[in-house]
KOLPAVO-227694 format. One line per field, with one value per residue (C-alpha): residue number from 0; residue in one letter; chain; x, y, z. Coordinates in Angstrom, 3 decimals. Layout:
// KOLPAVO-227694
seq = NUM ...
type = A ...
mol = A ...
east = X ...
north = Y ...
up = Z ...
// end
This chain:
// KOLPAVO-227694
seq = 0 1 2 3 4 5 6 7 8 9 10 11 12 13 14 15 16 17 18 19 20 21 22 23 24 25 26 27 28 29 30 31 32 33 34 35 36 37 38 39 40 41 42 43 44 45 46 47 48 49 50 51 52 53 54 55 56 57 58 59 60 61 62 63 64 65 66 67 68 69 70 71 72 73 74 75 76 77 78 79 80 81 82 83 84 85 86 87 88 89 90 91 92 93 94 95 96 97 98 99 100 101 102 103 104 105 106 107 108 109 110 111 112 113 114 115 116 117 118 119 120 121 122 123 124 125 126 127 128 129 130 131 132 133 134 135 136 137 138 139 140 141 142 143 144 145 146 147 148 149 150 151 152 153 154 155 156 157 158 159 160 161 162 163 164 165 166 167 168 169 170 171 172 173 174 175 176 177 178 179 180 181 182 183 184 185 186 187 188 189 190 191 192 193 194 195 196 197 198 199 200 201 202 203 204 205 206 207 208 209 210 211 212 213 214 215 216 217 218 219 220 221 222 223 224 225 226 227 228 229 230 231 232 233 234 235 236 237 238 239 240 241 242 243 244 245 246 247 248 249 250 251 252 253 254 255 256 257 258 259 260 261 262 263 264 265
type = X X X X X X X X X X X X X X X X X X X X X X X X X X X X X X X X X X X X X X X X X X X X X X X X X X X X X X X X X X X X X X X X X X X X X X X X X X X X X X X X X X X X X X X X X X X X X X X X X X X X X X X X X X X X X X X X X X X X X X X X X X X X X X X X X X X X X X X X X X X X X X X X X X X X X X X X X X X X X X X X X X X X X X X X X X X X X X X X X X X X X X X X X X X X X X X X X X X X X X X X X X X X X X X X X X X X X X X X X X X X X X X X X X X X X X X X X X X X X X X X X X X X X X X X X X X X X X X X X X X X X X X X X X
mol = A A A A A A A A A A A A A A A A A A A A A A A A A A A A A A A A A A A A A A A A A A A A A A A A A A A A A A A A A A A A A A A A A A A A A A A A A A A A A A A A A A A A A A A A A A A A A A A A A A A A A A A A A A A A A A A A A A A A A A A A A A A A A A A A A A A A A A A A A A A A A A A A A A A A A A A A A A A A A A A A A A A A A A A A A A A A A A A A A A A A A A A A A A A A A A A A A A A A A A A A A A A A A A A A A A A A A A A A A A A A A A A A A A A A A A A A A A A A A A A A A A A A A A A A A A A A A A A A A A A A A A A A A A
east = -4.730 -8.765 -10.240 -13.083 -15.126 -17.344 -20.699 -20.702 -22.995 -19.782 -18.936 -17.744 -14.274 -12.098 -9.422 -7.380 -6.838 -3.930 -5.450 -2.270 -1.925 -3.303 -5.122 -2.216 -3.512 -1.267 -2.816 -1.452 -2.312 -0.900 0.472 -1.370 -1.690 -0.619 -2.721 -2.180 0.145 2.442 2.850 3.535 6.678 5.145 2.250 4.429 7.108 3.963 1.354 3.457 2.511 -0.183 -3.690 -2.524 -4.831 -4.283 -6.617 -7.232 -7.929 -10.909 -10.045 -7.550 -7.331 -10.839 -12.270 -11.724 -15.096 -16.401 -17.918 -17.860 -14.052 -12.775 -9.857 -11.964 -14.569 -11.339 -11.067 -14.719 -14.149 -11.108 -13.049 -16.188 -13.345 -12.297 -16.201 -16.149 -13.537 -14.502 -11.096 -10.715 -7.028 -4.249 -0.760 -1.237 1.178 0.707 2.614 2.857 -1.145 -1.356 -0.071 -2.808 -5.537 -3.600 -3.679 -7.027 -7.891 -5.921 -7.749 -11.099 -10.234 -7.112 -8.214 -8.169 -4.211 -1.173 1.155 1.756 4.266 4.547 7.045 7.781 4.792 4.399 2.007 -1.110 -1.325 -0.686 1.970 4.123 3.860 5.143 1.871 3.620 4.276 0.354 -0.501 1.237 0.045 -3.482 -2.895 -0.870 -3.706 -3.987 -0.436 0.060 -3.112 -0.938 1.707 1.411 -0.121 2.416 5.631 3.968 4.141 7.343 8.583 6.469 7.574 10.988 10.783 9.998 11.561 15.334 14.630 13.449 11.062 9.641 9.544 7.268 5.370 4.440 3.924 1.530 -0.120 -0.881 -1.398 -4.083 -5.289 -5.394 -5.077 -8.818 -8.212 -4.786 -6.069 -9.551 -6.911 -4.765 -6.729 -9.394 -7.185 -4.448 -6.806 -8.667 -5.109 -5.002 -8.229 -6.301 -5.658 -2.598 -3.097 -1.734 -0.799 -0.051 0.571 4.415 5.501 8.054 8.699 11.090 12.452 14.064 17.506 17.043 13.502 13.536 9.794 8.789 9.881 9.381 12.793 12.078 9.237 9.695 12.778 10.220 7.308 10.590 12.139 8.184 7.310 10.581 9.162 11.687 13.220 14.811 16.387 15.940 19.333 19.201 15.763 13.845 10.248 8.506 10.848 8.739 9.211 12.872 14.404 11.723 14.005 15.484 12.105 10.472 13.698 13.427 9.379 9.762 12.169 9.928 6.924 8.851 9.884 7.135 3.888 4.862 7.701 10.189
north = 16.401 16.758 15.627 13.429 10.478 7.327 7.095 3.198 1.656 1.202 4.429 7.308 7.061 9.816 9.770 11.945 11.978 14.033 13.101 12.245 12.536 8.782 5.719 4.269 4.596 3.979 3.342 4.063 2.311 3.380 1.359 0.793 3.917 5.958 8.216 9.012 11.459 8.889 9.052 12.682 12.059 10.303 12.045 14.585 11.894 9.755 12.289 13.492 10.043 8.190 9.343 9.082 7.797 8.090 7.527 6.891 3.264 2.670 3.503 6.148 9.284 11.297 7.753 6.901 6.666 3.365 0.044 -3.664 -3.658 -6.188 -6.245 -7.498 -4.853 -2.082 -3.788 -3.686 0.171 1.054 -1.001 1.729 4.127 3.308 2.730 6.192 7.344 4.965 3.278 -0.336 -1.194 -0.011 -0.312 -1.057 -0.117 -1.312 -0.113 -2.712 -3.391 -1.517 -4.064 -6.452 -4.641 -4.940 -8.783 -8.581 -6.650 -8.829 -11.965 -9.880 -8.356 -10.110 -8.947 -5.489 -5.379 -4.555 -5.028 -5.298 -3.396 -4.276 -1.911 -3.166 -5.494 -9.029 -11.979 -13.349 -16.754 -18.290 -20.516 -18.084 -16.851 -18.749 -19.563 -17.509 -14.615 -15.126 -14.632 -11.248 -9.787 -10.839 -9.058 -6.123 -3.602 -4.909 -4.264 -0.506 0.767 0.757 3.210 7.109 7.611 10.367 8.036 5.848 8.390 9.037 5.697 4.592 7.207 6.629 2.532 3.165 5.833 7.659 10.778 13.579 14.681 10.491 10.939 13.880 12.582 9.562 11.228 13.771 10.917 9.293 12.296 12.898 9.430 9.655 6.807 5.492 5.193 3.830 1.209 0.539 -0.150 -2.123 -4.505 -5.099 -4.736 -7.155 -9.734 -9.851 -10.439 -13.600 -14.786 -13.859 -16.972 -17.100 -15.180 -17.069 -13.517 -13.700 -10.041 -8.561 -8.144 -6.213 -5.852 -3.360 -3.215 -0.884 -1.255 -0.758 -2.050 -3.767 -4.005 -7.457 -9.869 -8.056 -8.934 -13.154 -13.000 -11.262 -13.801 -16.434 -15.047 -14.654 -18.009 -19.321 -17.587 -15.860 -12.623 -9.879 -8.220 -4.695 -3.210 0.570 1.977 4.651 3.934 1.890 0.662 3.592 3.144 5.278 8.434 8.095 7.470 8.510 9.292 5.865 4.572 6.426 5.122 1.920 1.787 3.594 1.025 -1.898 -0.216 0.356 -3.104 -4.607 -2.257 -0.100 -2.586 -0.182
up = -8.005 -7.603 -4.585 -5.407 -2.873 -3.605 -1.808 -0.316 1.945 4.224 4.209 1.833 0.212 -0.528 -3.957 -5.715 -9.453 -11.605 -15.323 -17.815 -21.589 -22.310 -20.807 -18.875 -14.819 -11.877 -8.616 -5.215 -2.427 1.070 3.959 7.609 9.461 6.877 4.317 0.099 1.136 1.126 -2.184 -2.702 -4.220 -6.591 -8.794 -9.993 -12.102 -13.054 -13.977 -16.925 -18.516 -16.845 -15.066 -11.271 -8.309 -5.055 -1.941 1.182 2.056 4.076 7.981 7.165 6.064 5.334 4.599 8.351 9.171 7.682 8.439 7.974 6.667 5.202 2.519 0.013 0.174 -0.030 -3.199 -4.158 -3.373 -5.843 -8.076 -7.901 -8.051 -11.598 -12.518 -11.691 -13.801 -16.912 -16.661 -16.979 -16.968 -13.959 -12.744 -8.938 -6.370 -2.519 -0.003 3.270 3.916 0.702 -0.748 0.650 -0.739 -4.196 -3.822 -3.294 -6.282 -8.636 -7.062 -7.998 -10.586 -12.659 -16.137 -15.414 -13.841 -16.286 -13.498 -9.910 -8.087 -4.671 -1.855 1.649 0.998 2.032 0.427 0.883 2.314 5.889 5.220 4.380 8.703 11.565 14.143 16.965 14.122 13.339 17.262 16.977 14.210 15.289 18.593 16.969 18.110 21.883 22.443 20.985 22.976 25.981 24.395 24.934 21.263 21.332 22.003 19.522 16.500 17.220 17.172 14.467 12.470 13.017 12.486 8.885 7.808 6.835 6.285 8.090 5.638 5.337 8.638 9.279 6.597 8.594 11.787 10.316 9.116 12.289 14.014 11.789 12.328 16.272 18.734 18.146 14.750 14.387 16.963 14.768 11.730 12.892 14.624 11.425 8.675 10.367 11.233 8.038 6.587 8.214 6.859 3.204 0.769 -1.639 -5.233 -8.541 -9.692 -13.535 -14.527 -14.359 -10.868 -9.343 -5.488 -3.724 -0.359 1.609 2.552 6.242 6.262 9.798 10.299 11.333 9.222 5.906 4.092 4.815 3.675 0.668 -0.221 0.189 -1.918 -4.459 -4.174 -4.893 -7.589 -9.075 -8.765 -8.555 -5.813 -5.691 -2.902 -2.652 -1.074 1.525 2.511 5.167 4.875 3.192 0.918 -2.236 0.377 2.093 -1.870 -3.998 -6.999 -6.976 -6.686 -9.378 -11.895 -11.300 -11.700 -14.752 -16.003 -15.245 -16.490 -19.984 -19.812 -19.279 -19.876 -22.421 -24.682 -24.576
// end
């Protein structure tokens, strides 16, 4: 993968890109707190095929250092991205508050996705979220600021993960992040999400969920987004909620079977 970073008024934004053998592009987008490492288990399966993209989202990772979020502009940012690169039609993948970012994109940008894949993800749109679920996700950030940050990546870490290697993957991550940035965001990503409207997504969707995901309500809402739209759900076995990580070659099968399905009309 080459390292590469957009210059934005905001802030500069770090990628990575693995170039494949045609046009088809897969984009990875990363969860809250976490970094495109997530996704390590990934770009070696997909780069044999498709021109891989990972990055860090705005606030994390080496693009930590940015201002005036919002999930639209993250958007507006892996838009520039694929300016960059000349490419003009993607696969996107969102993991958790990746997954946000994703909506966003597709509600920007609809003509330019082939499909959305969405893991331990939930939808945009308020009435999917109780008020008193609303109240803590709003005040998400105010709460963990009174943990040790040190008790907090290890319980983080272990809340969404299986493995050991998912989770030192995760606690890296945060380490890396530090307590002033894992508070930064979680407080403006999660209450930009509430500000989010519902997408009329029309591309193929698939969304995955681990089998021991327990983080907040993840699994409801996910059967709700389902039961509204009759988008798929597949549970990954043997895996909590970075699922892509704790089962990655489960994962990467059944993506490849949806995206020969339903990209590729195999």
């Amino acid at each position: 993968m080459k390292e590469k970073k957009i210059i934005t008024a905001r802030g500069n934004v770090y990628y990575w890109i693995s170039e494949g053998k045609n046009d088809n592009c897969i984009v990875f987008c990363h969860g809250l707190t976490a970094d495109h490492t997530l996704f390590d288990m990934q770009i070696e399966e997909w780069s044999k095929d498709y021109t891989v993209i990972t990055w860090d989202i705005p606030l994390h990772g080496k693009s930590k250092e940015y201002d005036d979020f919002s999930i639209e502009n993250a958007a507006k940012d892996l838009r520039q991205i694929l300016q960059t690169e000349q490419l003009n039609q993607i696969v996107i993948v969102g993991q958790s508050a990746g997954g946000y970012i994703a909506q966003a994109f597709i509600q920007l940008y609809p003509d330019m996705v082939s499909a959305f894949i969405g893991i331990d993800t939930t939808p945009f749109g308020m009435s999917y979220y109780k008020k008193s679920e609303q109240f803590w996700i709003k005040h998400y950030a105010d709460i963990a600021k009174w943990y040790p940050y040190e008790m907090y990546c290890k319980l983080g870490a272990k809340s969404v993960s299986v493995t050991k290697e998912s989770y030192q993957s995760f606690y890296d991550c945060l380490k890396r992040l530090g307590k002033k940035g894992m508070l930064k965001a979680a407080d403006l990503v999660y209450k930009d999400f509430l500000n989010c409207k519902e997408v009329d997504i029309k591309c193929p969707v698939l969304l995955l969920l681990g089998e021991y995901d327990r983080t907040g309500y993840v699994k409801r809402y996910n059967e709700m987004w389902k039961k509204r739209t009759g988008f798929p759900i597949k549970i990954i076995p043997n895996a909590s909620h970075n699922s892509n990580f704790d089962n990655y070659v489960f994962f990467n099968g059944i993506v490849m079977e949806f995206l020969n399905k339903n990209i590729r009309g195999n």
